[in-house]
LUMMI-579551 format. One line per 8 residues: number of its first residue (from 1); their letters; for each residue y, x, z of C-alpha. Coordinates in Angstrom, 1 decimal, always signed. Example, Ala and Ser with C-alpha at 12.3 -4.5 7.8 and 13.67 -1.06 7.14 Angstrom:
1	AS	-4.5:+12.3:+7.8 ~ -1.1:+13.7:+7.1
This chain:
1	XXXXXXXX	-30.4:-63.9:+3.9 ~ -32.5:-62.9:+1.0 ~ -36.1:-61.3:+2.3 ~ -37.2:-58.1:+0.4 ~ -39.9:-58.8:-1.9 ~ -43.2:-57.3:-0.4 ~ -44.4:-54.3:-2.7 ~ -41.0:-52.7:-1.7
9	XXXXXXXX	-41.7:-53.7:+2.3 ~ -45.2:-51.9:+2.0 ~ -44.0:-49.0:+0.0 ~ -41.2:-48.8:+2.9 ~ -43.7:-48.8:+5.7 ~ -46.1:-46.2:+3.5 ~ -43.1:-43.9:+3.5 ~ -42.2:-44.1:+7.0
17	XXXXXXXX	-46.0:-43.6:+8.3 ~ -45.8:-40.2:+5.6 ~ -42.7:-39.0:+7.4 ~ -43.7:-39.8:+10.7 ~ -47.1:-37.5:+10.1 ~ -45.0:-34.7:+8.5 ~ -42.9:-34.5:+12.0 ~ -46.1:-34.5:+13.8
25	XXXXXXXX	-47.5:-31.7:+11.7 ~ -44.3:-30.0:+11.9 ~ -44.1:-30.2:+15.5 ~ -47.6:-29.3:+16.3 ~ -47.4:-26.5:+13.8 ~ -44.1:-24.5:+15.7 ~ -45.9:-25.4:+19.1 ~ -48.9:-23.6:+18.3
33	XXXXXXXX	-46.9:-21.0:+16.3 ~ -49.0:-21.5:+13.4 ~ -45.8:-22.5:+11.1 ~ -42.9:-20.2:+12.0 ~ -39.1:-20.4:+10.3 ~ -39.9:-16.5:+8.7 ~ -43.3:-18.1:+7.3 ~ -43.3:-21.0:+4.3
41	XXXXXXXX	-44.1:-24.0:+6.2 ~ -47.3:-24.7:+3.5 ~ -49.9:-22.2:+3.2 ~ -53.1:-23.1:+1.5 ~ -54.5:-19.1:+1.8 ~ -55.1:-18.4:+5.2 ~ -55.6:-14.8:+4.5 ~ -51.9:-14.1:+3.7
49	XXXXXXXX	-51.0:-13.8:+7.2 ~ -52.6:-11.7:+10.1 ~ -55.2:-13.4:+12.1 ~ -53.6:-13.8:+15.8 ~ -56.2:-11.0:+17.1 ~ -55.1:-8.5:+15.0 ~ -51.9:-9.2:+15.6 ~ -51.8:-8.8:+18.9
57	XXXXXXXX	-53.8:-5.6:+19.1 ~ -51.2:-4.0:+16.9 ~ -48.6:-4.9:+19.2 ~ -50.3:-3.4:+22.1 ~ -50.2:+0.1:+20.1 ~ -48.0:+2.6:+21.4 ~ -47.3:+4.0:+18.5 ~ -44.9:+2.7:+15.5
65	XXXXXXXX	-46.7:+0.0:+13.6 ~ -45.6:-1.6:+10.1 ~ -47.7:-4.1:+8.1 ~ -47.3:-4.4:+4.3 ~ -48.8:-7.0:+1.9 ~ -49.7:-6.7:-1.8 ~ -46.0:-6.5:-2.7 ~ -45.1:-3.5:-0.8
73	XXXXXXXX	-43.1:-5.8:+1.4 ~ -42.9:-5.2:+5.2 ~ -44.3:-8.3:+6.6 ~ -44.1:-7.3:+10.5 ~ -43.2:-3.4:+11.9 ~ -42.3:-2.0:+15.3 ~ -37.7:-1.9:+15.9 ~ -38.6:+1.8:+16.1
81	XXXXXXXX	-39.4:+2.2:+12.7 ~ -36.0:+1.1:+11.7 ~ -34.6:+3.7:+13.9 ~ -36.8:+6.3:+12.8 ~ -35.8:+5.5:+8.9 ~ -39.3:+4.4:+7.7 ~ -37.8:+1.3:+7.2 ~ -34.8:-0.3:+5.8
89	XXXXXXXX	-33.9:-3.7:+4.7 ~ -37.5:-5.3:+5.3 ~ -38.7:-2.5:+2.6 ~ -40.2:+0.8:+3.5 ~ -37.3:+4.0:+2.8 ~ -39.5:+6.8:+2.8 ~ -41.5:+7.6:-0.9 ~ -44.2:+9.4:+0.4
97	XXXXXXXX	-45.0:+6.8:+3.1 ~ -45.0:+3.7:-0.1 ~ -47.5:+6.5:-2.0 ~ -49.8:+6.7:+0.6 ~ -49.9:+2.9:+1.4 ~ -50.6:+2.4:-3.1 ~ -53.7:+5.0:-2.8 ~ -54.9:+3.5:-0.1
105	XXXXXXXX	-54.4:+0.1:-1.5 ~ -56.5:+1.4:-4.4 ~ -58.9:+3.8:-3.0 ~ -59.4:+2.7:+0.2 ~ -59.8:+5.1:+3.3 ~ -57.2:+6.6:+5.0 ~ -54.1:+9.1:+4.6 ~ -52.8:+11.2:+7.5
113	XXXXXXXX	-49.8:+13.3:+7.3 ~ -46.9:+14.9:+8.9 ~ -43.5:+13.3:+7.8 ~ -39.6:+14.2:+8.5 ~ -37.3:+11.5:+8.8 ~ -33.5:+11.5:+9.5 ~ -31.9:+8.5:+11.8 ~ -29.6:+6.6:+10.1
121	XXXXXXXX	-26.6:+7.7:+10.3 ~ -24.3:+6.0:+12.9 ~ -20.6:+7.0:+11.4 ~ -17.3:+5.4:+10.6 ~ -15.3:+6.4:+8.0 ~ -11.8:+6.9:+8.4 ~ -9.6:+5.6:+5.1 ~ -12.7:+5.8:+3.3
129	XXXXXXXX	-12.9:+9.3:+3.0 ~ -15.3:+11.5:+2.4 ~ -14.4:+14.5:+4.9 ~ -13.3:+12.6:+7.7 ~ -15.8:+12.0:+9.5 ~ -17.4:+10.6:+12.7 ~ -20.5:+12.0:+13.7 ~ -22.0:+10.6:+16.8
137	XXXXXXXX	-23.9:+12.7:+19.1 ~ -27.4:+10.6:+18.7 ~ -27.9:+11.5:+14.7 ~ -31.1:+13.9:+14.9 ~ -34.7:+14.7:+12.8 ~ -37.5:+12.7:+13.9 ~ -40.8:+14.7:+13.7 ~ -43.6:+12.1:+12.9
145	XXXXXXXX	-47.4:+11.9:+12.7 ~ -48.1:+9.2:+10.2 ~ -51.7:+7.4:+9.4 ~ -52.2:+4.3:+6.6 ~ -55.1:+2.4:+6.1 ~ -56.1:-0.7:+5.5 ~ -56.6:-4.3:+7.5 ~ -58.3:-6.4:+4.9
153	XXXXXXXX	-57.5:-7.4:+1.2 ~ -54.6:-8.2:+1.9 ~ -52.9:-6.0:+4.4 ~ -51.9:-2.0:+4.8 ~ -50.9:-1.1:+8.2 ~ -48.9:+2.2:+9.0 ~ -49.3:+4.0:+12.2 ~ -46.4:+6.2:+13.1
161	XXXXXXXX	-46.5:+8.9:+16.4 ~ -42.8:+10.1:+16.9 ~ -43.8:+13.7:+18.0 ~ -39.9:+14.6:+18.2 ~ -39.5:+15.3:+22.0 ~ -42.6:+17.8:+22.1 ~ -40.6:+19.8:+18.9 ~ -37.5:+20.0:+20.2
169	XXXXXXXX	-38.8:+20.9:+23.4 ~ -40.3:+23.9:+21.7 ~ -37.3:+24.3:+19.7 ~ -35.2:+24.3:+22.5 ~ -37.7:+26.5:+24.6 ~ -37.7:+29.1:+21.6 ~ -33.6:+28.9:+21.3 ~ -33.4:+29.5:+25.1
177	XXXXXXXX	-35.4:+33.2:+25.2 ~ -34.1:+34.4:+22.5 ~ -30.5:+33.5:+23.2 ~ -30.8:+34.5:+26.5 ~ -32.8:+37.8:+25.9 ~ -30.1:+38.6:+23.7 ~ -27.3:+37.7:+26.7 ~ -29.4:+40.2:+28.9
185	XXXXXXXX	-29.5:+42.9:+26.3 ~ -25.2:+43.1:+26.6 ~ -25.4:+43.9:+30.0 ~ -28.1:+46.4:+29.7 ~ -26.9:+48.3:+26.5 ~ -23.2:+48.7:+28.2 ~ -25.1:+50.2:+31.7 ~ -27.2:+52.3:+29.9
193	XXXXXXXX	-24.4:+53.6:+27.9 ~ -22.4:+53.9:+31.1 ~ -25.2:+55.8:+32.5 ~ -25.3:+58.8:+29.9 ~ -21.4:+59.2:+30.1 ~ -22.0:+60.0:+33.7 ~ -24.9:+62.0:+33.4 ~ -23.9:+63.7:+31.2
201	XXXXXXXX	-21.4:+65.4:+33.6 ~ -18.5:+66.6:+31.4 ~ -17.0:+63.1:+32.2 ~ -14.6:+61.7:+29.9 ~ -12.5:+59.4:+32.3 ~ -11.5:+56.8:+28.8 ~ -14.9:+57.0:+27.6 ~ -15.6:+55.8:+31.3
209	XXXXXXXX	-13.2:+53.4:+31.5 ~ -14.3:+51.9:+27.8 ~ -18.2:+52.1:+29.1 ~ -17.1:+50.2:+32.7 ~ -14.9:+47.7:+30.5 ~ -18.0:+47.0:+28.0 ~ -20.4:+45.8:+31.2 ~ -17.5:+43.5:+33.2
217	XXXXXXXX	-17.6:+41.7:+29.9 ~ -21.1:+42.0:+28.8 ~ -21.6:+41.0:+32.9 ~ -18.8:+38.0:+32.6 ~ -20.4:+36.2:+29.2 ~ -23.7:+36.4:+31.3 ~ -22.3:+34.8:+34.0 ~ -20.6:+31.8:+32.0
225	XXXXXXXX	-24.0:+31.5:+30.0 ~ -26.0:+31.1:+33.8 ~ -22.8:+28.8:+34.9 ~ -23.2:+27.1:+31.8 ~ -27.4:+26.5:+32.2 ~ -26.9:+24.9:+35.8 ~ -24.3:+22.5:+34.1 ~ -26.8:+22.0:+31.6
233	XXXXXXXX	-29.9:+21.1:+34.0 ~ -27.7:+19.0:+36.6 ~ -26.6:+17.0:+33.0 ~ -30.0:+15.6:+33.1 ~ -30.5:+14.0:+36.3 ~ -30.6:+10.4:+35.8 ~ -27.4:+8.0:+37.2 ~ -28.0:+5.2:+38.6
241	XXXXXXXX	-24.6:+2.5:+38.9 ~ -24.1:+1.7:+43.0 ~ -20.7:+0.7:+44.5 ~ -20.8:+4.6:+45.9 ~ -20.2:+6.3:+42.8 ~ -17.6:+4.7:+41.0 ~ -14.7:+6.2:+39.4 ~ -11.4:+6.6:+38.7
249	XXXXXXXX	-11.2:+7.8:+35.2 ~ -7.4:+8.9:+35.0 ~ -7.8:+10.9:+38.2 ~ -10.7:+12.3:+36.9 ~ -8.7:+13.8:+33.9 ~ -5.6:+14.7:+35.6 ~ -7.9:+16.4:+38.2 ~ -9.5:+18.7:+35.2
257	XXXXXXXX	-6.1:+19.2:+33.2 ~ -4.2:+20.7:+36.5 ~ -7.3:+22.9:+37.2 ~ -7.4:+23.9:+32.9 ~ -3.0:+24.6:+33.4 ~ -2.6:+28.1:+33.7 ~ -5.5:+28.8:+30.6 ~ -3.6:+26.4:+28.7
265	XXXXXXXX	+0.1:+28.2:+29.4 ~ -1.6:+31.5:+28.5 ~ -3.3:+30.2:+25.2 ~ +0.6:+28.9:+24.9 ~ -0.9:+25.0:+24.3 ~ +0.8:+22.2:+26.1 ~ -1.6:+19.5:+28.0 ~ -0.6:+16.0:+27.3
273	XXXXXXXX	-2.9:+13.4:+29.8 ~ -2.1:+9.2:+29.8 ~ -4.2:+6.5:+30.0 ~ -5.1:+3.4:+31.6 ~ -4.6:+3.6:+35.0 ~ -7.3:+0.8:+35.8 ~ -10.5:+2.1:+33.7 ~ -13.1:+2.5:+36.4
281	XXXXXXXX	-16.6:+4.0:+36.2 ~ -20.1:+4.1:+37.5 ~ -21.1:+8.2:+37.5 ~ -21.6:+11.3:+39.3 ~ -18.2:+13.2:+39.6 ~ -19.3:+16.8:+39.2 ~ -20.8:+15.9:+35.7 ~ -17.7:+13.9:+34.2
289	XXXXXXXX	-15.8:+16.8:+35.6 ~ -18.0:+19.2:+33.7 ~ -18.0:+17.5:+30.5 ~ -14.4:+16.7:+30.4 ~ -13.2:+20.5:+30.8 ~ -16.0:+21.5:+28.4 ~ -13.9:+19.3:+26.2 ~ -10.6:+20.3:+27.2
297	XXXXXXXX	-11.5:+24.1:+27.1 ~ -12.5:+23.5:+23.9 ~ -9.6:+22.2:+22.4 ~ -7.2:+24.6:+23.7 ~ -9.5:+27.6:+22.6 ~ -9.1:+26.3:+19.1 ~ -5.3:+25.3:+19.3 ~ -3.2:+27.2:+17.5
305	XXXXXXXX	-0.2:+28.9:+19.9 ~ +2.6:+26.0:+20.5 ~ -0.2:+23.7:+19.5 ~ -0.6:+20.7:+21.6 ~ -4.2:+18.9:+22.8 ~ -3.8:+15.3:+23.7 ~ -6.2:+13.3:+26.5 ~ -6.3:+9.8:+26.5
313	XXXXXXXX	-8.6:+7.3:+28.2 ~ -8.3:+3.3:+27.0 ~ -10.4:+0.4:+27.0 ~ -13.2:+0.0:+24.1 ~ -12.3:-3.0:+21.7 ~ -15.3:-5.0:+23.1 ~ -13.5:-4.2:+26.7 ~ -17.2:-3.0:+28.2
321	XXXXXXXX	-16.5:+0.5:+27.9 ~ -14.0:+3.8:+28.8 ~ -12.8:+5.5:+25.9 ~ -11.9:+9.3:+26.4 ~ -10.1:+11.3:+24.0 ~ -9.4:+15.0:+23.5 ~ -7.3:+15.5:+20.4 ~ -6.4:+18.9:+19.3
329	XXXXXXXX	-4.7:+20.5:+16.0 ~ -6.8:+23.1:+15.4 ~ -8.0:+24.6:+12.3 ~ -10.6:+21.3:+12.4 ~ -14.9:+21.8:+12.4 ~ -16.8:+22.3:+8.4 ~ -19.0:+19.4:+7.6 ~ -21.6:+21.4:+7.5
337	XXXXXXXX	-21.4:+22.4:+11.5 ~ -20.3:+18.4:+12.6 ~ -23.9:+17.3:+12.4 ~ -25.4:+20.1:+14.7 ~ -22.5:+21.1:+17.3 ~ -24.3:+19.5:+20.1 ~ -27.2:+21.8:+19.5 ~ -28.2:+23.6:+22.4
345	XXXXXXXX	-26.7:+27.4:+21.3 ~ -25.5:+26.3:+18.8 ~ -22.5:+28.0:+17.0 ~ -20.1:+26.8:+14.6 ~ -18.3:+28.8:+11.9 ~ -15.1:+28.5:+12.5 ~ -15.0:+31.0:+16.3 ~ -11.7:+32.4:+16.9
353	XXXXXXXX	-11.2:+34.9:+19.2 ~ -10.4:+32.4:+22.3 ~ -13.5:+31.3:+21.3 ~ -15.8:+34.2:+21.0 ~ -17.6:+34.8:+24.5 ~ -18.6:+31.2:+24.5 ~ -23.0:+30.8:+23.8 ~ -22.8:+27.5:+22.6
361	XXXXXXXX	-23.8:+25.1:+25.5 ~ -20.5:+23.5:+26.1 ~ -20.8:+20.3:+24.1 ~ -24.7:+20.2:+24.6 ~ -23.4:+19.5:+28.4 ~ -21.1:+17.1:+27.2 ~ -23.9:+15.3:+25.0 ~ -26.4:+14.9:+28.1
369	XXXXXXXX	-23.6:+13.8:+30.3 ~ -22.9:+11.0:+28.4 ~ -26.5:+10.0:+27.6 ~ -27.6:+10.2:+31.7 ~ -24.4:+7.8:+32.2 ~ -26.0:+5.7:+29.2 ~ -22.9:+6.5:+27.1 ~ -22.1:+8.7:+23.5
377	XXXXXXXX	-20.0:+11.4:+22.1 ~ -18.6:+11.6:+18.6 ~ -16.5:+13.9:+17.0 ~ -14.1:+13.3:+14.1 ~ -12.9:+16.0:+12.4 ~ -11.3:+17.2:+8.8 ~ -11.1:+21.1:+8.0 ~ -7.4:+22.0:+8.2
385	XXXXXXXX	-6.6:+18.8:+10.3 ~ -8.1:+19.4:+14.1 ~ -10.7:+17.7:+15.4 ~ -11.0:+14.2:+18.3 ~ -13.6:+14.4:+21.0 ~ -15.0:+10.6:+21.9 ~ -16.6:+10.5:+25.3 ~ -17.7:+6.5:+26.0
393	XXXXX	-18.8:+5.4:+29.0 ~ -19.9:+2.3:+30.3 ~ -17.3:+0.5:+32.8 ~ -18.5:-0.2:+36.1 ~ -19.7:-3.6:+36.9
């Protein structure tokens, strides 16, 4: 056997001893988390990445937090941030956020300001076309409180406070009193008026009849706007899965399409229910109940006579979830109401006179039922076409 000559044994054994303390390096670097696989694995500028101390206060924050570097590249941020559409694709979306961090790149200081973001849409297309569209019930504004200013050389940070709740809570606060001050002023008007015709003693028994008619129905929309309220408020108690509260799904719906029968014979629309007979749920029966019939009432107020609504409940395709359905062939929502019809009071354009008396908290109740049971609702709908209700739910475990 013919020995190696020794300049190539040495170089041999010079190689493996380099190796061997590159592993070592390598090994002590991703213990002490000083070389990480989003990091290049030689850095001979310490000052390119955070100090450890820094980092960690800014992940303490309670706030939104991004960090950018000289390239306008988000190095590290908060999840929220991509959820709040500051930022998208490791870049940040919003141009007056990437002005303020280049002024105070340049200037130094500080920049505050107030900032209105939309979530990201969450929507699937249908055929790739443009005005058939699913809207899911989570797609809102995000109100935000935004500071930049500057860690070192190197670094900008963005502070972000998502004020959202404490708006819409004023918004909603604001929508309530007026819309229900409104409600009140039916009632009252339609007294009033019934009050003069019989003061005024020469009585005019239609004129009393059409004064008593106004208040039962000024008196009747108040009613289903207090009904509707209660829904609303028991919507937001929490749910909690336990072996008590489990569900049937197909018994829930047949249960809600007997009761919704004889309004569905005298709108002249045909009920069709089938599902899976197997789909069980964890979630308090009183609110499925309450958003299933707001759905159902719906689509048969906006059926067209001999029109038919369809209710379907099937398994998700990941098989973790109950999928219900309400399919109608009504004249179909605008785009420009799919976005905001499960607003609180909100009222879309298309009202028909089925329609009419309702104040516009149906599908709000429908939207909080399926958030306190940690589900969604989306809508897909085409003008012309009708419109499909999706209430998911989580299967019970």
């Amino acid at each position: 056997m013919t020995s190696m000559p020794f300049p190539v044994v040495a170089a041999l054994i010079v190689a493996a001893v380099v190796l061997l303390v590159l592993v070592v390096v390598l090994v002590v670097g991703f213990v002490t988390h000083r070389i990480s696989l989003d990091s290049p694995l030689i850095d001979d500028d310490e000052d390119d990445d955070l100090c450890d101390d820094t980092a960690a206060l800014l992940s303490m924050l309670p706030t939104t937090s991004i960090v950018i570097d000289d390239n306008d590249d988000v190095v590290r941020c908060s999840p929220s941030a991509y959820r709040l559409g500051v930022v998208s694709d490791d870049a940040i979306a919003e141009q007056e956020v990437l002005n303020a961090v280049r002024e105070v790149r340049q200037s130094g200081g500080k920049r505050q300001f107030d900032l209105t973001t939309a979530t990201p849409e969450r929507y699937d297309s249908a055929e790739n076309r443009i005005d058939h569209v699913e809207t899911r019930s989570v797609h809102r504004p995000n109100w935000l409180k935004v500071t930049v200013g500057r860690i070192n050389e190197h670094f900008i940070v963005v502070l972000i406070a998502d004020v959202s709740e404490a708006i819409r809570f004023s918004q909603v606060r604001d929508s309530f009193i007026t819309n229900v001050s409104e409600q009140l002023l039916g009632p009252t008007e339609a007294l009033a008026k019934l009050a003069d015709s019989l003061e005024a003693g020469n009585l005019d028994e239609r004129q009393v009849m059409d004064d008593a008619r106004q208040v039962k129905s000024s008196c009747s929309k108040l009613n289903h706007m207090v009904s509707d309220l209660l829904l609303l408020i028991r919507a937001q108690e929490p749910i909690t899965p336990s072996s008590a509260n489990r569900l049937n799904v197909m018994e829930q719906l047949r249960r809600v399409a007997e009761r919704l029968e004889p309004l569905a014979a005298q709108s002249k629309v045909q009920l069709n229910v089938a599902g899976d007979e197997d789909l069980v749920i964890n979630g308090e029966a009183d609110q499925i109940d309450s958003a299933v019939t707001k759905l159902m009432e719906n689509a048969i107020g906006y059926s067209p006579a001999n029109g038919t609504v369809s209710v379907s409940a099937v398994k998700s395709k990941d098989g973790e979830q109950a999928v219900i359905r309400v399919i109608d062939q009504g004249v179909g929502i605008a785009k420009k109401d799919q976005a905001r019809i499960f607003e609180r009071f909100y009222r879309g354009s298309s009202q028909s006179e089925r329609t009419a008396d309702g104040v516009g908290l149906g599908l709000a109740i429908v939207k909080h039922v399926a958030l306190t049971h940690h589900g969604d609702v989306s809508v897909w709908s085409a003008p012309g076409q009708g419109s499909t209700f999706s209430l998911t739910l989580p299967l019970a475990q």
